[in-house]
Structures are given as C-alpha cells and as structure tokens.
Predicted model as a PDB file, atoms N, CA, C, CB and O in Angstrom, pLDDT in the B-factor column:
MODEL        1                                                                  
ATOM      1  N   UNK A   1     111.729  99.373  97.964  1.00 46.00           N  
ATOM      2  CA  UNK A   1     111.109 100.551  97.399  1.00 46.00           C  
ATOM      3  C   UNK A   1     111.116 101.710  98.381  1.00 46.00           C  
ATOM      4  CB  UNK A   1     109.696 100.241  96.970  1.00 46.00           C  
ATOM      5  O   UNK A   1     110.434 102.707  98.145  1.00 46.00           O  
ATOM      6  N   UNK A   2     111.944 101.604  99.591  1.00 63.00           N  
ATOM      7  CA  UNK A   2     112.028 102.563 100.123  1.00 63.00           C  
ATOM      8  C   UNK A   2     112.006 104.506  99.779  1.00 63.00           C  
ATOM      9  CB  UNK A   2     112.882 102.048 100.503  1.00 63.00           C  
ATOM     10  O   UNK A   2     111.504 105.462 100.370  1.00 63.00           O  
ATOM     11  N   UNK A   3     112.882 104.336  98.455  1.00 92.00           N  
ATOM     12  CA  UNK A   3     113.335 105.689  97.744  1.00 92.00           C  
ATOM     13  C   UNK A   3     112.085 105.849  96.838  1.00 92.00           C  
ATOM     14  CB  UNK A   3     114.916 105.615  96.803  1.00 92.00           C  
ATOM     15  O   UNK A   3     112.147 106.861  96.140  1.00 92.00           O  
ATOM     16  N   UNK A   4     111.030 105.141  96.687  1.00 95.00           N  
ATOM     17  CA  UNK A   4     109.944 105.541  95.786  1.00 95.00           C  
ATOM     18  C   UNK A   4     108.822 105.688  96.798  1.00 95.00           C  
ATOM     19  CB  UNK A   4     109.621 104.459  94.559  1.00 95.00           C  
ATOM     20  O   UNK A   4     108.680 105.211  97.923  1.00 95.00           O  
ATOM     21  N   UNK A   5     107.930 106.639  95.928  1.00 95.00           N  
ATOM     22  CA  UNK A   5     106.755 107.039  97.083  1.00 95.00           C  
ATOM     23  C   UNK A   5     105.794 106.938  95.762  1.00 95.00           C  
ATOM     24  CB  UNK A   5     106.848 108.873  98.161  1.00 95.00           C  
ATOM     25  O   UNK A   5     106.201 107.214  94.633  1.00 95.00           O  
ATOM     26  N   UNK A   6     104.144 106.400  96.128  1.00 96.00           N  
ATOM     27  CA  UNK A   6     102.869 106.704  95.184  1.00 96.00           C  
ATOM     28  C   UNK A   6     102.236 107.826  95.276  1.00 96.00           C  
ATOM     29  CB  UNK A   6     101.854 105.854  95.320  1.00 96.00           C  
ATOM     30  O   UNK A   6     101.634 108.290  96.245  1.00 96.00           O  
ATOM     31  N   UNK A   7     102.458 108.449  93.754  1.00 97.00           N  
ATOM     32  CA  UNK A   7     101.882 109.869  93.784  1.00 97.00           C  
ATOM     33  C   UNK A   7     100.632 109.958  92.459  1.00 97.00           C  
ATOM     34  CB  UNK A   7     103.328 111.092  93.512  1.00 97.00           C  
ATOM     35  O   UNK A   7     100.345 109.330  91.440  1.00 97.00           O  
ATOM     36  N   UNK A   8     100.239 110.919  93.073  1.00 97.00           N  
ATOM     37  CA  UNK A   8      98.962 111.084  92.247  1.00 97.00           C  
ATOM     38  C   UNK A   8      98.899 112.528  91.911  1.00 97.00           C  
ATOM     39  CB  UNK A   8      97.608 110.617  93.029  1.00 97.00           C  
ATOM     40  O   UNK A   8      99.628 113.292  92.544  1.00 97.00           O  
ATOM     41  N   UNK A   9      98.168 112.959  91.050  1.00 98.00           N  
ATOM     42  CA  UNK A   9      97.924 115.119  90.794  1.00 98.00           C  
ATOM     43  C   UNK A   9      96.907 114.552  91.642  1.00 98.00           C  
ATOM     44  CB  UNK A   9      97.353 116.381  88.828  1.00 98.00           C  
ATOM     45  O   UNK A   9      96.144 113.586  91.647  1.00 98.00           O  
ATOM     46  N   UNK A  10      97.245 115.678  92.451  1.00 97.00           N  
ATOM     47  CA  UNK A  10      96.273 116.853  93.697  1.00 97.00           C  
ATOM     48  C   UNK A  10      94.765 117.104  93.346  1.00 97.00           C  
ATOM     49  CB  UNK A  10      96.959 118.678  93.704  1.00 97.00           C  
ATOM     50  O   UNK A  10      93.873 117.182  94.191  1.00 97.00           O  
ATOM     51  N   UNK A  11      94.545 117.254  91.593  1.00 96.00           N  
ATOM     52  CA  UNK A  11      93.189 117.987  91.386  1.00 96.00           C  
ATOM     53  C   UNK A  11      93.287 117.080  89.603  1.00 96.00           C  
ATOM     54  CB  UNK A  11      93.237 120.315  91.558  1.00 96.00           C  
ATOM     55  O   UNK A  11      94.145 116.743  88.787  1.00 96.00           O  
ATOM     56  N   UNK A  12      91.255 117.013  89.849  1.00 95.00           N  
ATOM     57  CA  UNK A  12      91.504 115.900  88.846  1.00 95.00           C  
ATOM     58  C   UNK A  12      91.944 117.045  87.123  1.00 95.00           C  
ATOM     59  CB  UNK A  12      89.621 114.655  88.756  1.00 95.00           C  
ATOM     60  O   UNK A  12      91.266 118.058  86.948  1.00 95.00           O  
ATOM     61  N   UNK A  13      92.589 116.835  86.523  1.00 96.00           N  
ATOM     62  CA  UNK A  13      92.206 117.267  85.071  1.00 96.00           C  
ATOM     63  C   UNK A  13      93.906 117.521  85.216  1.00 96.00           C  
ATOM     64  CB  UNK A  13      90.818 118.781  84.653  1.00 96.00           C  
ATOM     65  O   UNK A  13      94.480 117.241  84.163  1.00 96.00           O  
ATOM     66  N   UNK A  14      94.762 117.964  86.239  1.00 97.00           N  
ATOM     67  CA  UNK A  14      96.288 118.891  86.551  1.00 97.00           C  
ATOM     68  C   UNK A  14      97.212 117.634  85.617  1.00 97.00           C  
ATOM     69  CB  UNK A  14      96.931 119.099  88.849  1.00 97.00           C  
ATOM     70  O   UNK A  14      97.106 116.419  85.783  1.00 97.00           O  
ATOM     71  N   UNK A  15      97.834 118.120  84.931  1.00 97.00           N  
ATOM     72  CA  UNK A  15      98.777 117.515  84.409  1.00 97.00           C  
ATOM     73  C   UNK A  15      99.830 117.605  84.972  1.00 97.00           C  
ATOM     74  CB  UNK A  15      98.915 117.753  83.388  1.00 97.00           C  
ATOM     75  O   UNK A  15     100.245 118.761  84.890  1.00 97.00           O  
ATOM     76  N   UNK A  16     100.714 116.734  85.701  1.00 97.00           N  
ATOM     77  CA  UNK A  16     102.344 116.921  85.889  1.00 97.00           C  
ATOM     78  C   UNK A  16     102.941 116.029  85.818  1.00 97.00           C  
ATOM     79  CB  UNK A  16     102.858 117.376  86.946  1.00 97.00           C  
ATOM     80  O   UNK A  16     102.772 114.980  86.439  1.00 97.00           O  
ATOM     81  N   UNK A  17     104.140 116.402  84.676  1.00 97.00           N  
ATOM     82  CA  UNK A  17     104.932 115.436  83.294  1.00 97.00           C  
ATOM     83  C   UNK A  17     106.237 115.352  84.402  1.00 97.00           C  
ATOM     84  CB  UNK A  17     105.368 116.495  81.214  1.00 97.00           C  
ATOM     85  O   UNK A  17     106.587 116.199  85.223  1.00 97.00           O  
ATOM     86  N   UNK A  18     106.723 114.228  84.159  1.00 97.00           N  
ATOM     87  CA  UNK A  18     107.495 113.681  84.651  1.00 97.00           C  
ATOM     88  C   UNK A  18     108.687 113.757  84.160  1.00 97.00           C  
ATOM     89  CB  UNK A  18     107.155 112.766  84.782  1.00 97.00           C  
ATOM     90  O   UNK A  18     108.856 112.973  83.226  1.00 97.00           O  
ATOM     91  N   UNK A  19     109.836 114.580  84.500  1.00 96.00           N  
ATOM     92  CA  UNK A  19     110.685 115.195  83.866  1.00 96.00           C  
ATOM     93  C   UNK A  19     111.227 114.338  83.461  1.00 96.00           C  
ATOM     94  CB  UNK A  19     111.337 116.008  84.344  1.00 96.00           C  
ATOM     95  O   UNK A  19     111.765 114.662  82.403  1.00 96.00           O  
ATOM     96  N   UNK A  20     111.461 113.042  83.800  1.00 95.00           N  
ATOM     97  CA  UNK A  20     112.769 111.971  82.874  1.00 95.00           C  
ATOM     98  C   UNK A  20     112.130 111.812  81.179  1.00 95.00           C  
ATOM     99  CB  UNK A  20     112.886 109.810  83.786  1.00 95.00           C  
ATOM    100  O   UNK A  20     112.588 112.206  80.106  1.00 95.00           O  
ATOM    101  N   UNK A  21     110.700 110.943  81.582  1.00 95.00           N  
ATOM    102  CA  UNK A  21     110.149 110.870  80.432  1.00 95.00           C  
ATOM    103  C   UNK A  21     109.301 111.771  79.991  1.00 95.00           C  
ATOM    104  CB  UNK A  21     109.672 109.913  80.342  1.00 95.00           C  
ATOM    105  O   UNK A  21     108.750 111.287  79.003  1.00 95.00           O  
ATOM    106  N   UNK A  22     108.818 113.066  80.254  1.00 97.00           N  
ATOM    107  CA  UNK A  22     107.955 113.453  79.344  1.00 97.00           C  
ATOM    108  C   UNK A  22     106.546 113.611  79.528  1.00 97.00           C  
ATOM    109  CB  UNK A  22     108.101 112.748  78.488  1.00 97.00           C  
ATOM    110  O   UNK A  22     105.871 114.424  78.896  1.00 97.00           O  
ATOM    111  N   UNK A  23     106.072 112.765  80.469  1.00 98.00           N  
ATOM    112  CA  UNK A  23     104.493 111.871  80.190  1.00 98.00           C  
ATOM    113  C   UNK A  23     103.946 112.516  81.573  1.00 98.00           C  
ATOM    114  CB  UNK A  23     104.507 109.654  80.162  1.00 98.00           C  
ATOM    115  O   UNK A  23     104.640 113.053  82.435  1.00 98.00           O  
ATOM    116  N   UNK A  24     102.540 112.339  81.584  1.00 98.00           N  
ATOM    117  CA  UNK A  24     102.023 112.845  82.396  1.00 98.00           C  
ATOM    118  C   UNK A  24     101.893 111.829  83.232  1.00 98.00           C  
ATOM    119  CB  UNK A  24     101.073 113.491  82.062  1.00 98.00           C  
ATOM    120  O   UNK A  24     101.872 110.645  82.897  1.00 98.00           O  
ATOM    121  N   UNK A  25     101.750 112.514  84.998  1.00 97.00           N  
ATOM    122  CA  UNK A  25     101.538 111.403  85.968  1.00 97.00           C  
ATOM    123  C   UNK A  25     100.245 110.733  85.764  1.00 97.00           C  
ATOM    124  CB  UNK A  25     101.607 111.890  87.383  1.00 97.00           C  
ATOM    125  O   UNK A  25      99.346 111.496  85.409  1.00 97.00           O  
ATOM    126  N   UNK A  26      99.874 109.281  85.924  1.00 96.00           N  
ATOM    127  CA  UNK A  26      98.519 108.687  85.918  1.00 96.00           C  
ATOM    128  C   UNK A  26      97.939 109.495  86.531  1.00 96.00           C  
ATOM    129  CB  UNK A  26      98.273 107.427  86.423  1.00 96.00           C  
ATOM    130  O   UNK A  26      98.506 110.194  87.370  1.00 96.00           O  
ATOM    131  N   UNK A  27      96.704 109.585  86.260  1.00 95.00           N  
ATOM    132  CA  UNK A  27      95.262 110.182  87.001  1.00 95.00           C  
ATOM    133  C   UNK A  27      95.273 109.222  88.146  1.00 95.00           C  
ATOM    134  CB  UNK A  27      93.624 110.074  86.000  1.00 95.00           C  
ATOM    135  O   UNK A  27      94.972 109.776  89.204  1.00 95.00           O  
ATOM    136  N   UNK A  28      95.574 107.730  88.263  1.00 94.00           N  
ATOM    137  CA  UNK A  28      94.701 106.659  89.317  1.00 94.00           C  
ATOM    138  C   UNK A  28      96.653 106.801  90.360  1.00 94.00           C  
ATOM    139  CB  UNK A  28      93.887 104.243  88.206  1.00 94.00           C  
ATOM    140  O   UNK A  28      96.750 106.472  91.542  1.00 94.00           O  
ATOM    141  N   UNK A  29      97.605 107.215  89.710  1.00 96.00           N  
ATOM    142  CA  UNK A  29      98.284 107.489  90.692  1.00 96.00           C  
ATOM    143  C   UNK A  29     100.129 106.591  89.954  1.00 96.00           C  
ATOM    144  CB  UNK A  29      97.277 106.783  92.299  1.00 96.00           C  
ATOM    145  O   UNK A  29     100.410 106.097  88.863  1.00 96.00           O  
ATOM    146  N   UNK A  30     100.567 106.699  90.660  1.00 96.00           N  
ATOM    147  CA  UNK A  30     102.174 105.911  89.748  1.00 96.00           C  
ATOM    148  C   UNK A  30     103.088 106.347  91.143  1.00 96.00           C  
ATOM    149  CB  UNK A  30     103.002 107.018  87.648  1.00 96.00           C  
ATOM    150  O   UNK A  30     103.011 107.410  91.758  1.00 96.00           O  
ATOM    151  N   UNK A  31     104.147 104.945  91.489  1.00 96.00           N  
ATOM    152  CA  UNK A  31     105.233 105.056  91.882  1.00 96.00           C  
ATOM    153  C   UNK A  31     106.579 106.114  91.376  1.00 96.00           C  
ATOM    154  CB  UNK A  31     105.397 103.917  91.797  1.00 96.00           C  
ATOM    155  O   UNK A  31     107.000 105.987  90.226  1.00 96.00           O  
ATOM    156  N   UNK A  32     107.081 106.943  92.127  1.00 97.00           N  
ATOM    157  CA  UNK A  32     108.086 107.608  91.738  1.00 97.00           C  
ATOM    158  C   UNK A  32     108.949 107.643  92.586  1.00 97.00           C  
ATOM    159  CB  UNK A  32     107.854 108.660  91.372  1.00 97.00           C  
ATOM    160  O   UNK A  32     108.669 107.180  93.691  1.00 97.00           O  
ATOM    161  N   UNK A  33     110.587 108.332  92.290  1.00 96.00           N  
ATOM    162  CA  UNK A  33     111.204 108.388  92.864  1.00 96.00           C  
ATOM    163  C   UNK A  33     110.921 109.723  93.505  1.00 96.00           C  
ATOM    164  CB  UNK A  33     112.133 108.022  92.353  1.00 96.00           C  
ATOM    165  O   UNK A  33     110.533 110.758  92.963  1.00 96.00           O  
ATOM    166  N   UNK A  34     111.308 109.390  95.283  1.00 95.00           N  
ATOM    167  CA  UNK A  34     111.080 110.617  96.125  1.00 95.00           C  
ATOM    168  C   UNK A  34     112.611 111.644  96.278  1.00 95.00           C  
ATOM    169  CB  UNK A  34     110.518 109.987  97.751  1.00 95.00           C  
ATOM    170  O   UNK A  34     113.307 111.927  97.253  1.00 95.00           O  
ATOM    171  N   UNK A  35     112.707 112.054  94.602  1.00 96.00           N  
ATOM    172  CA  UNK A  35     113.316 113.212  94.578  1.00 96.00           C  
ATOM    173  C   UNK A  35     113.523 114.425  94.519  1.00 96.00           C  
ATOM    174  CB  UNK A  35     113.573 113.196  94.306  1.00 96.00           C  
ATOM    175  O   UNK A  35     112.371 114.848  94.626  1.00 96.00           O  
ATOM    176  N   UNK A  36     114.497 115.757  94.377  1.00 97.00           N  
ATOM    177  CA  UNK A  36     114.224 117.105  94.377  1.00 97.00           C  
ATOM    178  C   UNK A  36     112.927 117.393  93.914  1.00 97.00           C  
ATOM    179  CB  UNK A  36     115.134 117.788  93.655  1.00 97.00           C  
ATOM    180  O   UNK A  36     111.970 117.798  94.573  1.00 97.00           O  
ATOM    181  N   UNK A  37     113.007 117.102  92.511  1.00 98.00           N  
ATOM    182  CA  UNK A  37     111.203 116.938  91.628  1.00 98.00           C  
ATOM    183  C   UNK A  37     110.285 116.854  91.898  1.00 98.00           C  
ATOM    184  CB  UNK A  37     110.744 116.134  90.980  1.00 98.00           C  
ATOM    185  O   UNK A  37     109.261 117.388  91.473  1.00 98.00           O  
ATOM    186  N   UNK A  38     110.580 115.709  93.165  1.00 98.00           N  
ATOM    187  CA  UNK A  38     108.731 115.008  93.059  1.00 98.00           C  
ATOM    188  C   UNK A  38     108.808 115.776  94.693  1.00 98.00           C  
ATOM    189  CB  UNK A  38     108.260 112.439  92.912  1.00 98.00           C  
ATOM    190  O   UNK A  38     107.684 115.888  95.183  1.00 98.00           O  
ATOM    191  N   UNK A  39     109.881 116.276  95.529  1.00 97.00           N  
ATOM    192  CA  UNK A  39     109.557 116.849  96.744  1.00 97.00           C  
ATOM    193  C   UNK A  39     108.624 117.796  96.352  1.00 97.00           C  
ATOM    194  CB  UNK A  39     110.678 117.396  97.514  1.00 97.00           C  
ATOM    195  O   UNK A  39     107.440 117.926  96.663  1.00 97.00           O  
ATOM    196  N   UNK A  40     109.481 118.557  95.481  1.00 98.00           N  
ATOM    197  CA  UNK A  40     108.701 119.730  95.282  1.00 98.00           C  
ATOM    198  C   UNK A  40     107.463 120.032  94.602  1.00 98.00           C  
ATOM    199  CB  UNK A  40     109.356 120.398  94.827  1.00 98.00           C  
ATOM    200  O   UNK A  40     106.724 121.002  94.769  1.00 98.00           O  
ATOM    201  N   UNK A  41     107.351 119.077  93.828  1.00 98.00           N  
ATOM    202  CA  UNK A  41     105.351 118.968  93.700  1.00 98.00           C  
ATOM    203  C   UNK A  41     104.592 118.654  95.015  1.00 98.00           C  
ATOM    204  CB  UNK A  41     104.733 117.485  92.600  1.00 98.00           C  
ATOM    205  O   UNK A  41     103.542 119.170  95.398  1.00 98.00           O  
ATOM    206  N   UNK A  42     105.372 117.659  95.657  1.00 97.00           N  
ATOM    207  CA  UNK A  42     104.915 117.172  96.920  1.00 97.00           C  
ATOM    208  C   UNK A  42     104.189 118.519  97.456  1.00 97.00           C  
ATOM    209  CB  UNK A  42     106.191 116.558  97.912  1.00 97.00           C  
ATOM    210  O   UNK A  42     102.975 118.631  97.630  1.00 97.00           O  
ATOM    211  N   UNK A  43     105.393 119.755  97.738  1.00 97.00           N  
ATOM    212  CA  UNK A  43     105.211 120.643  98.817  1.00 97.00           C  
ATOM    213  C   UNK A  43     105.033 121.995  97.898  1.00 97.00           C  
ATOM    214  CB  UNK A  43     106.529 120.626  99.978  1.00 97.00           C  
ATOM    215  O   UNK A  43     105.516 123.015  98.389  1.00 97.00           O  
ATOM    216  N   UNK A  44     104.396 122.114  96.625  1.00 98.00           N  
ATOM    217  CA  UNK A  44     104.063 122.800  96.055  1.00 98.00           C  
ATOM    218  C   UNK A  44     102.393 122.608  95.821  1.00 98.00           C  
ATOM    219  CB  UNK A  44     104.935 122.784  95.153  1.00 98.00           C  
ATOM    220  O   UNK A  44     101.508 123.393  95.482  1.00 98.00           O  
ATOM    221  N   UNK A  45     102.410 121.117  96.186  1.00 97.00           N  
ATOM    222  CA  UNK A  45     100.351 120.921  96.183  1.00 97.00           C  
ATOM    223  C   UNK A  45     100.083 120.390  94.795  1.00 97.00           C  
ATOM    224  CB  UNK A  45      99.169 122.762  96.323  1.00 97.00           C  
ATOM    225  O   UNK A  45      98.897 120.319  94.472  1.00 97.00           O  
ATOM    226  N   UNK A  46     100.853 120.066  94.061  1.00 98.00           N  
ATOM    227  CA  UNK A  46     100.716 120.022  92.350  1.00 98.00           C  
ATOM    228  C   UNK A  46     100.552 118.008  92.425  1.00 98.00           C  
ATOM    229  CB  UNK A  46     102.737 120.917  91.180  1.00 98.00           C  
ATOM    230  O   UNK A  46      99.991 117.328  91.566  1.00 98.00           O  
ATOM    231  N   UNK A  47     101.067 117.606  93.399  1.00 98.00           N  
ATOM    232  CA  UNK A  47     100.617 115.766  93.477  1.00 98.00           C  
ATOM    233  C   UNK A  47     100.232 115.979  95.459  1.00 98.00           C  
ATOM    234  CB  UNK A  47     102.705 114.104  92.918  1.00 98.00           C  
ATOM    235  O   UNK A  47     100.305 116.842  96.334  1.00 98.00           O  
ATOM    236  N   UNK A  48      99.877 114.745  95.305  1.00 97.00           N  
ATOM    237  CA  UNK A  48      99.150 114.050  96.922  1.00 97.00           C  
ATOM    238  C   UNK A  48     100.402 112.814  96.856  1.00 97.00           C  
ATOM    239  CB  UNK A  48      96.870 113.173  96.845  1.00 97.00           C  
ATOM    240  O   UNK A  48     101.190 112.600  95.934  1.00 97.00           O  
ATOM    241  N   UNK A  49     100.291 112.208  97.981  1.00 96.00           N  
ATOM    242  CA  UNK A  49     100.451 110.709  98.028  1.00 96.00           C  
ATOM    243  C   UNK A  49      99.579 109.909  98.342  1.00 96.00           C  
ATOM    244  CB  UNK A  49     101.266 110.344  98.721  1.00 96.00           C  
ATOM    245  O   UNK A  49      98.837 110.218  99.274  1.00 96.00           O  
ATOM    246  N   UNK A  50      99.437 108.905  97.806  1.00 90.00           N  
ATOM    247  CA  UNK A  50      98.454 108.454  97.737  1.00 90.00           C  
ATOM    248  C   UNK A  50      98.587 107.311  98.237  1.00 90.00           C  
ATOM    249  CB  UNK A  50      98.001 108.534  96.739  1.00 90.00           C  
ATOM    250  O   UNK A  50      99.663 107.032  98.765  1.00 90.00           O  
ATOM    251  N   UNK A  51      97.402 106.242  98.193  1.00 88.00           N  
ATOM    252  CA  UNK A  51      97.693 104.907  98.805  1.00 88.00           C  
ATOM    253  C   UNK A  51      97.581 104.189  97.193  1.00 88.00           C  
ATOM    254  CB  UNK A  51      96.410 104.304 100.234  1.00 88.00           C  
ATOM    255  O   UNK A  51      96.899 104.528  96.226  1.00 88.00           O  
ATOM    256  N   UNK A  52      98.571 103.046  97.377  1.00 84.00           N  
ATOM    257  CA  UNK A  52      98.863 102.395  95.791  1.00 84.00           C  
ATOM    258  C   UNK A  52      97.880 101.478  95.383  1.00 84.00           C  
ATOM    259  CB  UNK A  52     100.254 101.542  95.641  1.00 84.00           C  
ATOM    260  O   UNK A  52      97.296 101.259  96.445  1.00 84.00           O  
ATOM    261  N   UNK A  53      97.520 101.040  94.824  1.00 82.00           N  
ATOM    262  CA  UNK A  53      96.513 100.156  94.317  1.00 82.00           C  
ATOM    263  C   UNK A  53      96.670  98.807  95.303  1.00 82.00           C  
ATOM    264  CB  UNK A  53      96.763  99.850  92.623  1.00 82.00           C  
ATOM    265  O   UNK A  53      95.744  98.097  95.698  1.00 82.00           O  
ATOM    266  N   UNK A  54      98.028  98.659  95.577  1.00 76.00           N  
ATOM    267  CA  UNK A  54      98.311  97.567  95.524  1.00 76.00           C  
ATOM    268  C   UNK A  54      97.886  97.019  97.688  1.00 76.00           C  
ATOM    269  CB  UNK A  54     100.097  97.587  94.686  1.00 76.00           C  
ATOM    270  O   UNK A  54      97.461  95.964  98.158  1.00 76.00           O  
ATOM    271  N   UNK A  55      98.268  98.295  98.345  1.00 66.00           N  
ATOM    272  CA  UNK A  55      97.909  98.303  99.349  1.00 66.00           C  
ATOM    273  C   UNK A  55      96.051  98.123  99.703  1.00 66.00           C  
ATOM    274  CB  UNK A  55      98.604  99.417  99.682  1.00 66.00           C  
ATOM    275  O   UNK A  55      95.414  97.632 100.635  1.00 66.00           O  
ATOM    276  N   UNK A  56      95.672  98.828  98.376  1.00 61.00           N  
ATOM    277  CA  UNK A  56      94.161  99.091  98.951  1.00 61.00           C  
ATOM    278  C   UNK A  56      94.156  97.506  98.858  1.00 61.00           C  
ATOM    279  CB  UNK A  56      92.789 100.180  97.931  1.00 61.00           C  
ATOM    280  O   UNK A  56      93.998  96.795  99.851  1.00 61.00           O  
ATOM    281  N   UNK A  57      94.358  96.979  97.461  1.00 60.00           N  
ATOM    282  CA  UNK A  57      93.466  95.421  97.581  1.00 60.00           C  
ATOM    283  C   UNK A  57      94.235  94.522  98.787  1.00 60.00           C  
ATOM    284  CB  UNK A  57      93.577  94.341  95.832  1.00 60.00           C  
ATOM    285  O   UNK A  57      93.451  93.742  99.328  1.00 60.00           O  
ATOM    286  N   UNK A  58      95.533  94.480  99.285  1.00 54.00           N  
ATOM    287  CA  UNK A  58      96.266  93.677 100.473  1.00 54.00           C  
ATOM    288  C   UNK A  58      95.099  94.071 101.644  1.00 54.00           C  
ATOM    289  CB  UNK A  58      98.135  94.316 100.893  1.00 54.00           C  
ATOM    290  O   UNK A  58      94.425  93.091 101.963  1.00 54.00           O  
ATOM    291  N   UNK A  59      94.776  95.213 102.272  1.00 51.00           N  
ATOM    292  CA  UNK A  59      93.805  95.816 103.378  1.00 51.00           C  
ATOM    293  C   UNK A  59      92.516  94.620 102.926  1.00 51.00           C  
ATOM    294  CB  UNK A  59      93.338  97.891 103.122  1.00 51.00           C  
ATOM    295  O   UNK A  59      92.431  93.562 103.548  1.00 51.00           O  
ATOM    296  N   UNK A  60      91.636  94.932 101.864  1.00 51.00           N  
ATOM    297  CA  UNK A  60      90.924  94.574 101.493  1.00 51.00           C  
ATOM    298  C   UNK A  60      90.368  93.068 101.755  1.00 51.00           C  
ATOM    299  CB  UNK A  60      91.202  94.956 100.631  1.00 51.00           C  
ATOM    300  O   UNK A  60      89.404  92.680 102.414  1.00 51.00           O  
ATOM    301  N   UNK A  61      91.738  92.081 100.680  1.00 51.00           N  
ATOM    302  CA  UNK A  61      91.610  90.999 101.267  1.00 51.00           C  
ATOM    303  C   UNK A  61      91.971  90.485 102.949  1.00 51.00           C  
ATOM    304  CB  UNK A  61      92.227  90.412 100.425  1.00 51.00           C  
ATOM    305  O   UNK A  61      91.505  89.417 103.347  1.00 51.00           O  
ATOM    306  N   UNK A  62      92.672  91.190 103.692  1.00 54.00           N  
ATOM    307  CA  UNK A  62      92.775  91.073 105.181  1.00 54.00           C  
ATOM    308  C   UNK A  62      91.734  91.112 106.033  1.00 54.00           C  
ATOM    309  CB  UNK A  62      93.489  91.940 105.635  1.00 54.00           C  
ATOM    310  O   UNK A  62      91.698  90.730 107.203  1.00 54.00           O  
ATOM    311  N   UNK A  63      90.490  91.828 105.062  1.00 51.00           N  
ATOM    312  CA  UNK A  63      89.540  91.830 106.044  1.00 51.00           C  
ATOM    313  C   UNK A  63      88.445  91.226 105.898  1.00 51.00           C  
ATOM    314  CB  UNK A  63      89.247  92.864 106.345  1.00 51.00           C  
ATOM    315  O   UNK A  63      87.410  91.397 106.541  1.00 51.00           O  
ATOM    316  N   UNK A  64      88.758  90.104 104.576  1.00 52.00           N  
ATOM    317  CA  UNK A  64      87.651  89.593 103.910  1.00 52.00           C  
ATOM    318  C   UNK A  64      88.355  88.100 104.748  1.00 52.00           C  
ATOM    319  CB  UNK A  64      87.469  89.842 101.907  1.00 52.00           C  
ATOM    320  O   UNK A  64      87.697  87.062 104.684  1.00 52.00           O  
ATOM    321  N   UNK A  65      89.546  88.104 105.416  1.00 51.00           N  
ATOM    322  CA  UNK A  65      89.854  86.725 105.926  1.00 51.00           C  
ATOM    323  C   UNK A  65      89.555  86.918 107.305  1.00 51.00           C  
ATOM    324  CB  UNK A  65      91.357  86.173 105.675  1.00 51.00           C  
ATOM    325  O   UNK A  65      90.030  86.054 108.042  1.00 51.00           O  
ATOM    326  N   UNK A  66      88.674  88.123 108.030  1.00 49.00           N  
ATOM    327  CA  UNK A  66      88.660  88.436 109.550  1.00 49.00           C  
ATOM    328  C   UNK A  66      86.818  87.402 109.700  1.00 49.00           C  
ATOM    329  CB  UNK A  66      88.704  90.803 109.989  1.00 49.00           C  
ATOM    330  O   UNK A  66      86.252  87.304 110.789  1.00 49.00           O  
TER     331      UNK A  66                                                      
ENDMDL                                                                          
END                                                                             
C-alpha cells in the first residue's frame, strides 16, 4: 500500500467527492490513491492525513500487551 495514503476532510461537514467514483470522502477517513487529486487536496487544506483505523487499534492492542 505504499501508493495509497489515509485521508480524511480537514473540517467536519466539507465534502470532497472522489473523482473516479463520485462519492464523498468518509467523515471517519478512507484509503486513497496518493495522486495529482488527492496531492492537491492534500496541499490545498480540503483533506488531512490521518491515522487509519486500523493503526489506532494495532498501537492500542501493543500497549494493552506492555
């Protein structure tokens, strides 16, 4: 998953549709490809990156085994 990055909108309520399909990015955040598109929301402020769901709970349980 190198070429994909987790992005989220910047501000809660911002809609930004995802040019292949149409649809708006999740509110809680979605994998995308880190292309022209998503640079430029990147560096336009219109998404964040975020941390993925999937990292928070891996951290989580790591520290519930310390």
């Amino acid at each position: 998953m190198s070429n994909q990055i987790f992005l989220a909108p910047a501000r809660p309520g911002l809609i930004v549709r995802d040019p292949e399909t149409g649809k708006p990015l999740d509110a809680a955040g979605e994998y995308k490809p880190l292309n022209p598109y998503w640079k430029r929301r990147l560096s336009g402020g219109d998404v964040i990156a975020a941390k993925s769901p999937d990292k928070i709970n891996t951290s989580a349980r790591k520290d519930k085994d310390k």
